[in-house]
C-alpha distance (Angstrom), angle and dihedral (degrees) to the residues before:
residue distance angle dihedral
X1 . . .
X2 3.79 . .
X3 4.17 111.8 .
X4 4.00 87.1 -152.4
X5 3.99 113.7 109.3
X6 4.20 103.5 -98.6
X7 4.04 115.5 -101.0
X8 4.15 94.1 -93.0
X9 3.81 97.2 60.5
X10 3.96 92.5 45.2
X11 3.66 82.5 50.0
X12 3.56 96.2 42.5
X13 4.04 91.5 48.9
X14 3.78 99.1 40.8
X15 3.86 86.7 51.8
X16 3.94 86.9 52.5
X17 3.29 103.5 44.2
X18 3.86 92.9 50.3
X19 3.84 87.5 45.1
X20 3.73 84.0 53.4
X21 3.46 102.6 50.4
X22 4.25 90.0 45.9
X23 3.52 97.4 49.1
X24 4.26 87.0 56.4
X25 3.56 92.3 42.9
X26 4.06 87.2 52.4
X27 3.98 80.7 41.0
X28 3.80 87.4 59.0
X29 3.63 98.7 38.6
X30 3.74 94.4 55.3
X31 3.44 93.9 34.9
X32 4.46 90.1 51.9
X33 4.08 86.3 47.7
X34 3.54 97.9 50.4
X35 3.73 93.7 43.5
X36 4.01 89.3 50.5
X37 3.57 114.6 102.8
X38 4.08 142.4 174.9
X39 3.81 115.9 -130.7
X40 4.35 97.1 -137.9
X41 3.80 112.7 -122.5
X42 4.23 96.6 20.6
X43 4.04 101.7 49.5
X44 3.70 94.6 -137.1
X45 3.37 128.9 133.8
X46 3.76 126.8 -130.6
X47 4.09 129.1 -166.5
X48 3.82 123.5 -124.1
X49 3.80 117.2 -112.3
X50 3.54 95.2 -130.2
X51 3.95 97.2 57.4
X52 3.99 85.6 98.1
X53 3.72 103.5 49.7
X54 4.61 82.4 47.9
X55 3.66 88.3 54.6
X56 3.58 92.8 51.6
X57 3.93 98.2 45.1
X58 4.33 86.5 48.5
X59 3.95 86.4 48.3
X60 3.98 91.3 48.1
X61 3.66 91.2 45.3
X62 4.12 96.5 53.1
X63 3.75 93.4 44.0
X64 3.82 80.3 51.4
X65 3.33 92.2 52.8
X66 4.09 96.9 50.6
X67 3.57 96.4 50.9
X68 3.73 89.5 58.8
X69 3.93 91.6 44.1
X70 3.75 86.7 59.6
X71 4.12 100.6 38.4
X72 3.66 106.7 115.6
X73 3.91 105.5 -116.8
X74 3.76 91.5 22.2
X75 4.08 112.8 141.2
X76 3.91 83.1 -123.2
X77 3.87 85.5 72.6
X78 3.77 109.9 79.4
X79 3.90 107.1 -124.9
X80 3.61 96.8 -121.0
X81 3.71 87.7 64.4
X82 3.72 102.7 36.4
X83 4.41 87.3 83.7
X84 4.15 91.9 57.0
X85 3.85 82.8 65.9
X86 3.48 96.2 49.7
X87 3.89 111.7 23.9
X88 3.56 137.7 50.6
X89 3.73 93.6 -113.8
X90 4.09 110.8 -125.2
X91 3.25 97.2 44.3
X92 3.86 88.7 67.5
X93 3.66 92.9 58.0
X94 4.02 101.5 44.4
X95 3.67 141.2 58.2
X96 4.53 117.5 -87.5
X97 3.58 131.2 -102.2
X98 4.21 85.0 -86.4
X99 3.79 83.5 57.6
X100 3.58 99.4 52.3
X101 3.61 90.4 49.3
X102 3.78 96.5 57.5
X103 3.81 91.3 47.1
X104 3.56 87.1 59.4
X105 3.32 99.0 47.9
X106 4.38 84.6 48.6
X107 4.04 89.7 61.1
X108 3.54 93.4 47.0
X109 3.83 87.6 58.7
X110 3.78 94.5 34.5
X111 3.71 91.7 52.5
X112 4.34 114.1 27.2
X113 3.68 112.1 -168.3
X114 3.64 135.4 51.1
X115 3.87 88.6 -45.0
X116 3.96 93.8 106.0
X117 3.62 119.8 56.6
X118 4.05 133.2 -171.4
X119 3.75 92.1 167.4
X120 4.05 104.0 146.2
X121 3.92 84.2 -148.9
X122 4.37 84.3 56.9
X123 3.35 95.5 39.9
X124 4.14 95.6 51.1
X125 4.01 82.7 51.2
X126 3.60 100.6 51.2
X127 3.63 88.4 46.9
X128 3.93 107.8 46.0
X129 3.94 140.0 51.9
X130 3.21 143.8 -163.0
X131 4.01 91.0 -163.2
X132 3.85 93.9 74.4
X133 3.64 140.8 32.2
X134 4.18 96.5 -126.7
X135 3.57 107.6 111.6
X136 3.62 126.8 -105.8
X137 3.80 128.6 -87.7
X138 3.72 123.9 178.4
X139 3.55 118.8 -140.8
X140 4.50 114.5 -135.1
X141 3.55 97.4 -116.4
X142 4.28 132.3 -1.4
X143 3.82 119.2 -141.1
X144 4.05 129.1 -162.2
X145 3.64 107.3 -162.3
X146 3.60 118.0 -172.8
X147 3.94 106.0 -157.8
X148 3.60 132.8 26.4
X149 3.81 89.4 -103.3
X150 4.05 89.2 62.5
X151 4.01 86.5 52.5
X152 4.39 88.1 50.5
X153 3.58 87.9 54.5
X154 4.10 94.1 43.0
X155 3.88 91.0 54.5
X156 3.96 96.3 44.9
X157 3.48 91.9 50.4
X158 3.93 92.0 55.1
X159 3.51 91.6 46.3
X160 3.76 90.9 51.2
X161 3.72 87.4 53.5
X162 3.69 98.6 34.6
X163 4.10 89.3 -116.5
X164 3.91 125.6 163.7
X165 3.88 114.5 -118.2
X166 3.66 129.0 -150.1
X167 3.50 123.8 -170.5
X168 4.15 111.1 -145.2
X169 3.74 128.6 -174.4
X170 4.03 126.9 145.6
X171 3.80 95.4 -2.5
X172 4.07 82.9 -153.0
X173 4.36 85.7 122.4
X174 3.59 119.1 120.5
X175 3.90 94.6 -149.9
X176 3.66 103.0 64.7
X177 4.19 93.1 -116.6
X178 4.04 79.3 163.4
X179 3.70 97.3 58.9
X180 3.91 104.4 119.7
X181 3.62 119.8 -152.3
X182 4.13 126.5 -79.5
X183 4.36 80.3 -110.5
X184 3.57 94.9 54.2
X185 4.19 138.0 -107.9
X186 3.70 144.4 -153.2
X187 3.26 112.0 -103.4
X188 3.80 120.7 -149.2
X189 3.99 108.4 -158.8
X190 4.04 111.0 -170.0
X191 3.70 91.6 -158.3
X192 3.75 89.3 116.5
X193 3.78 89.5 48.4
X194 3.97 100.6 70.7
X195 4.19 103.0 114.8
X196 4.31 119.4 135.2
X197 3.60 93.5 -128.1
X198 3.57 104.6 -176.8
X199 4.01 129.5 4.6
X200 3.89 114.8 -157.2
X201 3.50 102.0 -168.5
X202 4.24 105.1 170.3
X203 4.04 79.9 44.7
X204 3.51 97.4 52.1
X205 4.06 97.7 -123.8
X206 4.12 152.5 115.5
X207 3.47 124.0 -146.4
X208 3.97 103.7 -156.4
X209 3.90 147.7 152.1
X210 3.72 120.3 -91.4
X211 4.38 88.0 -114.8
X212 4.08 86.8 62.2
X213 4.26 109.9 123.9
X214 3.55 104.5 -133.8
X215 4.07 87.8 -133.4
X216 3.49 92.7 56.7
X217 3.51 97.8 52.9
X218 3.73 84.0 52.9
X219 3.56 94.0 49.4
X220 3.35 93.4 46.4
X221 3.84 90.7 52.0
X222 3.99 89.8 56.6
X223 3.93 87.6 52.4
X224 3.59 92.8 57.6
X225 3.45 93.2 42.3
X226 3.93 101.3 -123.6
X227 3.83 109.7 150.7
X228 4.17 88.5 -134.3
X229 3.88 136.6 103.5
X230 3.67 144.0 168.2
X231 3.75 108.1 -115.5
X232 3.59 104.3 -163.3
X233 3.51 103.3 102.9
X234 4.39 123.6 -178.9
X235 3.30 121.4 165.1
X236 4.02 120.9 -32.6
X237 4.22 115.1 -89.2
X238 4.40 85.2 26.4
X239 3.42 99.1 136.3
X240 4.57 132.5 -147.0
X241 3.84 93.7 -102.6
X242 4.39 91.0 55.5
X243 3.36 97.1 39.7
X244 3.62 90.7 48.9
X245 4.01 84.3 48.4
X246 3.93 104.9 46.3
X247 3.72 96.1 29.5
X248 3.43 98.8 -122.7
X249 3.47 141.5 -175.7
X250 3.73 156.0 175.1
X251 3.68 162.2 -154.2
X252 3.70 89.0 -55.3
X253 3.89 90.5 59.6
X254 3.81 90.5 93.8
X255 3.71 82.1 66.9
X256 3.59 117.8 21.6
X257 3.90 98.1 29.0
X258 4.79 117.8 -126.2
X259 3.31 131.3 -79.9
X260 3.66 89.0 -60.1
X261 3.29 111.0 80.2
X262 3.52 127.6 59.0
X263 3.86 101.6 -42.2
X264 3.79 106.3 102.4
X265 3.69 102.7 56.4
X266 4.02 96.0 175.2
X267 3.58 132.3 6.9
X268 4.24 123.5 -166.4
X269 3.73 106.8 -142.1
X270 3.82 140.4 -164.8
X271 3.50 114.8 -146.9
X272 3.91 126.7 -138.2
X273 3.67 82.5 -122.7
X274 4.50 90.9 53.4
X275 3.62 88.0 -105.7
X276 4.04 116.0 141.7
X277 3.87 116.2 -150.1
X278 3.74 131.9 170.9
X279 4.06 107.8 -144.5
X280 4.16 92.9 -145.3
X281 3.81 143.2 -14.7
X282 3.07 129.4 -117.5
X283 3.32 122.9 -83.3
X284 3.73 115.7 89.6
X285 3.60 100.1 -139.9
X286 3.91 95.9 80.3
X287 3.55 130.0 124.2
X288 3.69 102.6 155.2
X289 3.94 125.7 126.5
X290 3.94 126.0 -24.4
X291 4.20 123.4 1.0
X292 4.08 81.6 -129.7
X293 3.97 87.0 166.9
X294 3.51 94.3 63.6
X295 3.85 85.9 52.1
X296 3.74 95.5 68.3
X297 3.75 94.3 32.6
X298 4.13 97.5 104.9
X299 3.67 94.6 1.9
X300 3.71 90.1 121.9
X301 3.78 99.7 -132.7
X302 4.30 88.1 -58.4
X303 3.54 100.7 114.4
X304 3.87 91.3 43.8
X305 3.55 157.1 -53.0
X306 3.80 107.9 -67.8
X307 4.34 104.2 -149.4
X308 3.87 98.9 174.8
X309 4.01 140.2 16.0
X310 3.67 140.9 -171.9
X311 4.20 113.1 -143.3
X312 3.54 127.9 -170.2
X313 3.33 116.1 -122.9
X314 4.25 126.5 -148.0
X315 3.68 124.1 -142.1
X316 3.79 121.5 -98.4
X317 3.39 116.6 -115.4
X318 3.67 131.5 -157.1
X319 3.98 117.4 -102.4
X320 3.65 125.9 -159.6
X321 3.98 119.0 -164.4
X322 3.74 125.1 -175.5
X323 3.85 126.4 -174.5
X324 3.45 125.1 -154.3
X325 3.71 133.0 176.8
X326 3.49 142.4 -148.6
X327 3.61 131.8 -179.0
X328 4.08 101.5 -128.5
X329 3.88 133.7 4.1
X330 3.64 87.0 -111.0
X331 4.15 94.7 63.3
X332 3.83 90.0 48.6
X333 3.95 123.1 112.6
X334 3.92 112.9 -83.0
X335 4.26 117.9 -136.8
């Protein structure tokens, strides 16, 4: 977290000081017009003795005044800002290091297997890139659910325990999105979510998990013959669920558009609260109530954990390509 002072005190101090430094000016004014008078019989005007000895008691009093606007604790200080002096920020918000502990212990009986991992070695690569320059921060403990029911129970338990959550899928961002904060996290990795669920192929759409590679659905659309792909294309190994979440996009985008426009039709979301919603059905002629996919398209996993998605897919159309070689620039064909 940021050292500087948050938005409100700046505010709050700027305002004062200003304030400060008007009301003495107004001091002085009133003070210089009151103290002005007219000798009778010459017309010349003459200064009061005591100007000097007012100008110091303002100048006293607003220096007064500023060291009490910055005191830590002083009422001057709006309360919401008073803990960035004084605290370390996050900490304030979520559970202690006892806290954390029984969380972790709550996954491991929530979800038995190899679902919950500790691993130093899993930790260091949930926590660090090599695609971005922030530095790394390991999250406490890394979970691979495998249904959208495992992620419900995930994000109760952290709410229970007053635990951070960060969703993590291809880890191919540049902006460190899976960075977990300096008091720790769970992190939720989708890997083990990456199934095709459903293929729609007269409708034009794929029904799939948020850990699906966009290349392999496309590869697995060749295989099967179907004469469709999804033409968003980021960075190879990005997977449905983080494209979805930073609103990504491509080389294609000169063609086909990003993430967003029309290429996430329907999104399955868990709430922070352990809430599922679907954002729309599925038929495409719908313009009733709220665009709620839109919401989550970009929202970089902060508005929930996104478990399945339905893409639109374009038709594949045939490509020719023809080399042809010349031995110098000079000898090629002029327009």
């Amino acid at each position: 977290m940021s050292n500087r002072l948050p938005r409100t005190l700046l505010l709050s101090s700027s305002r004062r000081f200003s304030n400060t430094h008007a009301l003495s000016g107004q001091a002085v004014r009133i003070t210089r017009q009151n103290s002005t008078v007219t000798s009778q019989g010459s017309g010349s005007k003459a200064r009061s003795p005591f100007i000097p000895a007012i100008l110091l008691l303002v100048g006293a009093g607003a220096g007064w005044t500023l060291s009490q606007t910055w005191e830590s604790g002083s009422p001057s200080v709006p309360k919401n800002a008073q803990r960035y002096l004084t605290s370390p920020g996050l900490n304030d918000q979520y559970g202690s290091v006892e806290d954390f502990q029984l969380a972790i212990k709550a996954l491991h009986s929530a979800l038995p297997g190899d679902v919950v991992s500790t691993d130093p070695d899993v930790l260091e690569v949930h926590g660090f890139s090599e695609n971005d320059y922030h530095p790394g921060s390991s999250p406490s403990v890394v979970v691979f659910p495998e249904s959208t029911e495992d992620v419900v129970k995930i994000v109760k338990i952290a709410n229970t325990y007053r635990m951070p959550v960060i969703p993590y899928s291809g880890a191919t961002s540049l902006e460190g999105h899976y960075r977990a904060p300096s008091i720790g996290a769970i992190c939720v990795d989708m890997t083990n979510m990456d199934q095709v669920l459903e293929i729609h192929e007269a409708d034009s759409d794929l029904v799939c998990q948020p850990g699906a590679k966009w290349m392999d659905i496309n590869a697995m659309l060749k295989k099967k013959g179907i004469p469709l792909f999804f033409p968003i294309d980021p960075a190879p190994g990005a997977t449905i669920g983080g494209m979805v979440s930073t609103g990504c996009s491509g080389t294609n985008a000169v063609r086909y558009g990003t993430a967003k426009g029309e290429w996430f039709l329907n999104v399955t979301v868990v709430l922070p609260s352990g809430e599922v919603i679907k954002t729309r059905r599925r038929s495409r002629k719908s313009s009733a109530g709220f665009d709620t996919t839109k919401l989550f398209v970009g929202a970089e996993g902060t508005l929930g954990i996104i478990t399945e998605v339905t893409i639109r897919l374009a038709p594949l159309l045939p490509t020719n390509v023809a080399v042809v070689h010349f031995p110098d620039v000079r000898k090629q064909p002029k327009p």
